[in-house]
C-alpha positions as semicolon CSV with decimal commas, in nm:
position;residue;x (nm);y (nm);z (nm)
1;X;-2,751;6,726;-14,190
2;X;-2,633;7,011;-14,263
3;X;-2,292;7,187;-14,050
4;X;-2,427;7,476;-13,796
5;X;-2,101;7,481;-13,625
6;X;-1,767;7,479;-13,768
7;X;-1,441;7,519;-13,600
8;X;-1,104;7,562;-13,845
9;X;-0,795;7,582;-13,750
10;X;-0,846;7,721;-13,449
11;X;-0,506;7,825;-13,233
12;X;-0,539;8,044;-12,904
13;X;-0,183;8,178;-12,697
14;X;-0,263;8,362;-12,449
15;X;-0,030;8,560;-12,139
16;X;-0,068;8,499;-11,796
17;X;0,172;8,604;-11,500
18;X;0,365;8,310;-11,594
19;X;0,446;8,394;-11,908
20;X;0,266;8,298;-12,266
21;X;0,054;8,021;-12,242
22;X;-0,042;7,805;-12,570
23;X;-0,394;7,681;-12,446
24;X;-0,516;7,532;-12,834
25;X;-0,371;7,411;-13,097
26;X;-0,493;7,397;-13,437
27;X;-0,847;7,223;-13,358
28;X;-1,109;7,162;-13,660
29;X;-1,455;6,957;-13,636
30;X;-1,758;7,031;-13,766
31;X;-2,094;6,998;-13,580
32;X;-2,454;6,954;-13,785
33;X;-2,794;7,034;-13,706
34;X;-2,957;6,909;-13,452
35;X;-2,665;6,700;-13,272
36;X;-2,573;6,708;-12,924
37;X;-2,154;6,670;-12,913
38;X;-1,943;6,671;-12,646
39;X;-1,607;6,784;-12,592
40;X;-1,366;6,592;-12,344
41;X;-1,013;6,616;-12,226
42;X;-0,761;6,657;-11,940
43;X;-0,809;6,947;-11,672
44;X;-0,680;7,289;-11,783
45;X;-0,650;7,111;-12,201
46;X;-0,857;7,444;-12,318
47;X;-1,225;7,289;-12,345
48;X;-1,392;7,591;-12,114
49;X;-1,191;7,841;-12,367
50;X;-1,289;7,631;-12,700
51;X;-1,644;7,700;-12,616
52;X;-1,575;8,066;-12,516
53;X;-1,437;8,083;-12,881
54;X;-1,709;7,920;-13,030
55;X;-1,969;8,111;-12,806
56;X;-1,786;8,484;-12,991
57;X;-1,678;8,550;-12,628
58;X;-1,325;8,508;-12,691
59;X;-1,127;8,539;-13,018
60;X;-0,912;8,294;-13,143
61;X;-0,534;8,432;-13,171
62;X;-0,561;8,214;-13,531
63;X;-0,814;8,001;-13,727
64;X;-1,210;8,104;-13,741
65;X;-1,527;7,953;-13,633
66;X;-1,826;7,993;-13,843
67;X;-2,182;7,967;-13,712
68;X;-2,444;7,855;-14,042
69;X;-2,171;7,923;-14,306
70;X;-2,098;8,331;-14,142
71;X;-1,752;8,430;-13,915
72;X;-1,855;8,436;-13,585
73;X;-1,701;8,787;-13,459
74;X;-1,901;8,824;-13,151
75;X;-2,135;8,700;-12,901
76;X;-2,451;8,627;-13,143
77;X;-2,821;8,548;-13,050
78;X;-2,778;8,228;-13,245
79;X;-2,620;8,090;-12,906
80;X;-2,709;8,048;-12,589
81;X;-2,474;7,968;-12,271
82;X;-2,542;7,749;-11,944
83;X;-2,271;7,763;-11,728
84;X;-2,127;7,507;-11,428
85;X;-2,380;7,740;-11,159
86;X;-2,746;7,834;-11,265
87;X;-2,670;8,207;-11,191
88;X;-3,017;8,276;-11,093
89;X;-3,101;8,570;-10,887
90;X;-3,190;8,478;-10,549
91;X;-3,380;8,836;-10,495
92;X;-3,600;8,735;-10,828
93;X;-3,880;8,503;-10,935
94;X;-3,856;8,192;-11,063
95;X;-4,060;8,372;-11,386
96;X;-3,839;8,692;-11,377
97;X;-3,527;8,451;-11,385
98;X;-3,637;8,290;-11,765
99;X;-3,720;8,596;-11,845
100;X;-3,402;8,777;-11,812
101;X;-3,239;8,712;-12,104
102;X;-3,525;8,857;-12,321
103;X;-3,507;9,167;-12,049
104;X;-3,118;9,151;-12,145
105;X;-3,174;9,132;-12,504
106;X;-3,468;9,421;-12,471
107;X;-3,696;9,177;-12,688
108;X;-3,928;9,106;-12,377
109;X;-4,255;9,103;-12,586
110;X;-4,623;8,939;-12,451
111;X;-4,520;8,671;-12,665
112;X;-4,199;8,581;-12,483
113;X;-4,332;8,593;-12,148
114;X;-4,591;8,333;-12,328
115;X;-4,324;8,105;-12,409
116;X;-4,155;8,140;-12,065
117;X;-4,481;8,053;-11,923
118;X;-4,528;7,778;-12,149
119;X;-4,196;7,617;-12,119
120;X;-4,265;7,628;-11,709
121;X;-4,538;7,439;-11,773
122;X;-4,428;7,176;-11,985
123;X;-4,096;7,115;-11,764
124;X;-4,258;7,099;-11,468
125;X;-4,181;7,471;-11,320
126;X;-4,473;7,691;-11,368
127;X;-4,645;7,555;-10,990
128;X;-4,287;7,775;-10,876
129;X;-4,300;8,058;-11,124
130;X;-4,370;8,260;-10,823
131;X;-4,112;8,125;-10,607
132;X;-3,718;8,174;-10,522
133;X;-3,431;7,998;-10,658
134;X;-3,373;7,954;-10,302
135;X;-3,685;7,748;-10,263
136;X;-3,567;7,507;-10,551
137;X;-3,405;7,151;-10,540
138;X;-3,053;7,186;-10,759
139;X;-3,201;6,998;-11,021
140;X;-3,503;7,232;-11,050
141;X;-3,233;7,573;-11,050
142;X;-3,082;7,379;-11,330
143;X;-3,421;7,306;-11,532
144;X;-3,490;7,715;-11,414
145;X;-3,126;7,803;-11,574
146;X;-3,168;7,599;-11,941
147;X;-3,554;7,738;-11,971
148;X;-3,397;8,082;-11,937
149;X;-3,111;8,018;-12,213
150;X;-3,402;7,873;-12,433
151;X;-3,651;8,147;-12,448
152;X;-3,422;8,374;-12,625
153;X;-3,457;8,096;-12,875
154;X;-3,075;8,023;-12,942
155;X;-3,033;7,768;-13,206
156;X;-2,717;7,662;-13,041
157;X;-2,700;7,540;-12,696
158;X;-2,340;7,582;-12,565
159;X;-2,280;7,417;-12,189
160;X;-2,000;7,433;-12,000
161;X;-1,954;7,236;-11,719
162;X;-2,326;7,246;-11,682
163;X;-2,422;6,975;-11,461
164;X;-2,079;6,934;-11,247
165;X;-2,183;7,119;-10,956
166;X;-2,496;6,900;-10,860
167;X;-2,470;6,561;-10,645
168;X;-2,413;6,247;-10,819
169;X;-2,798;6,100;-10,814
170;X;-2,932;6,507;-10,903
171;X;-2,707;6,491;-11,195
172;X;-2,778;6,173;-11,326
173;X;-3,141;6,307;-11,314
174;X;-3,051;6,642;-11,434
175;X;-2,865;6,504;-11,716
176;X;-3,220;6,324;-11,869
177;X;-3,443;6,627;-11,768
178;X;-3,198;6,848;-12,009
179;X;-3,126;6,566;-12,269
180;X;-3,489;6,560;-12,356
181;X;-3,552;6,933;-12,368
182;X;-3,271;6,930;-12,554
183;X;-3,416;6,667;-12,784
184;X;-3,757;6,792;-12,782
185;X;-3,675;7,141;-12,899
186;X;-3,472;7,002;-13,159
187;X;-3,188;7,204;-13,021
188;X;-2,839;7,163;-13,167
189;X;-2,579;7,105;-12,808
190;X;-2,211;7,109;-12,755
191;X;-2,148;7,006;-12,404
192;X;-1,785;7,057;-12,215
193;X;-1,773;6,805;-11,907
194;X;-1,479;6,619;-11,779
195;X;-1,764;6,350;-11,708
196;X;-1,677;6,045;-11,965
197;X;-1,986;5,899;-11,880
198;X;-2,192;6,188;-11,935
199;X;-2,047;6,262;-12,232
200;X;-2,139;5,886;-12,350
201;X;-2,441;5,918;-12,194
202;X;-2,562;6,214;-12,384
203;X;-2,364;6,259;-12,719
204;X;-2,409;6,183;-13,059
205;X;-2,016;6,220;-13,130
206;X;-1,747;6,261;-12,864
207;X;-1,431;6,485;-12,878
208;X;-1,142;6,401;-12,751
209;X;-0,853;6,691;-12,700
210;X;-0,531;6,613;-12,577
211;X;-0,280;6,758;-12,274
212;X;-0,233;7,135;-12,298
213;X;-0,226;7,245;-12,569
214;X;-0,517;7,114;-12,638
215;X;-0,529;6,931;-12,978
216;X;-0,791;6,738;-13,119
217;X;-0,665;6,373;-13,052
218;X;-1,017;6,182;-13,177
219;X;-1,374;6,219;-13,265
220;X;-1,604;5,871;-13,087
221;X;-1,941;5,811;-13,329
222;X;-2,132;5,710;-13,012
223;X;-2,357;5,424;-13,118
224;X;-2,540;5,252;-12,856
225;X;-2,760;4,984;-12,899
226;X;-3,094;5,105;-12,685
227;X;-3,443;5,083;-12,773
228;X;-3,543;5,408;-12,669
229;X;-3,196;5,637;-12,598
230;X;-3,195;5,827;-12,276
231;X;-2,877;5,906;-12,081
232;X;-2,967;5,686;-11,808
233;X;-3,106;5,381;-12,084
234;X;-2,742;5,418;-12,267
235;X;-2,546;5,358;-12,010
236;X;-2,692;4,995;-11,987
237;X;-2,614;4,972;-12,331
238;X;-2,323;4,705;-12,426
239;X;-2,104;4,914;-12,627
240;X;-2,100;5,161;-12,369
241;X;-1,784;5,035;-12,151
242;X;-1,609;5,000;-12,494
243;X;-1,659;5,368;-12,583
244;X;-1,521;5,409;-12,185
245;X;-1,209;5,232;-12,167
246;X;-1,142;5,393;-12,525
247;X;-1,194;5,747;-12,455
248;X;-1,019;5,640;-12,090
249;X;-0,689;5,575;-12,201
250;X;-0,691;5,856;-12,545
251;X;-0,706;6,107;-12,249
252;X;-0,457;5,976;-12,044
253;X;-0,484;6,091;-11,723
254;X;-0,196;6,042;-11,477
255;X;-0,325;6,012;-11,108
């Protein structure tokens, strides 16, 4: 596999009423094609404003991230971003919603409104293309939200936070709906969650960042013995309460 992602050196200080705040410090990993990472660590350790970096939202005050071998300088089409809420319009269409990012991007062709309509179908949306987000379970504004990041056709999936604002069951669903898009799209994924599970759950490799500033204390090869890996089908899995306890007490959380 060959690296899509890869994050050197990376350092960011920031200011804040408070005074100068070191939020990273000096983080490197490397993701490939086609794997789904995650990124874990202690409220307020910097993940959210890793994946900003990463994303070309934010630069990095040191250290560069490079996106298939090129400095990424900028927000570039070769990512897309799904956020903790869906951010779908409540005065738009289910349809008009996936399609806003082409409408963003001005590249709203017959042929992406094909592949909005398609991916509707095949995840189960297209009986609601004419609805309101308002007229949608949580799990379905999720499904709603990652089918509009994906028609742009992103290589990259970058989500933060994405699945902490449903209910517990919703989420546990949510997290297999978008696993197997994911999957099935061939999509490469770096997820930010404060969910150890979910990270598990979902990952090929976990990342572990320390207290503030966040450093990079550990990466977790997650290998789970399961016949056919889902989210749901890992967590049954044997070595799964090992990676747990692990990742558990590298974060150390005081509560």
């Amino acid at each position: 596999m060959k690296p899509v992602v890869e994050v050197s050196n990376v350092n960011m200080t920031y200011q804040s009423p408070n005074g100068e705040i070191h939020a990273l410090d000096d983080i490197s990993f490397v993701v490939h094609e086609g794997e789904f990472v995650s990124i874990v660590g202690p409220s307020g350790c910097g993940k959210s404003t890793l994946l900003s970096i990463i994303s070309g939202l934010l630069k990095p005050t040191s250290g560069e991230v490079l996106l298939y071998g090129e400095p990424n300088i900028g927000p570039s089409r070769k990512t897309g971003y799904m956020l903790q809420k869906d951010h779908l319009f409540e005065w738009r269409t289910i349809l008009h919603n996936v399609l806003l990012g082409v409408e963003i991007q001005k590249t709203l062709t017959p042929e992406a409104r094909e592949k909005a309509l398609n991916y509707l179908k095949t995840y189960g949306l297209y009986e609601f293309r004419n609805k309101y987000p308002e007229q949608l379970s949580g799990g379905m504004r999720q499904r709603a939200a990652l089918i509009r990041t994906l028609v742009p056709d992103p290589q990259i999936l970058l989500l933060d936070e994405a699945f902490s604002a449903l209910d517990y069951q919703t989420r546990l669903a949510v997290n297999e709906d978008i696993y197997l898009i994911i999957r099935q799209e061939k999509k490469t994924a770096i997820l930010v969650t404060h969910d150890i599970s979910e990270a598990i759950s979902m990952s090929d490799r976990v990342v572990v960042l320390s207290h503030r500033p966040g450093r990079l204390k550990k990466i977790h090869n997650i290998e789970l013995s399961c016949a056919k890996r889902t989210p749901l089908s890992c967590r049954e899995a044997p070595e799964f309460r090992h990676y747990f306890q692990q990742i558990w007490k590298e974060l150390d959380i005081h509560v």
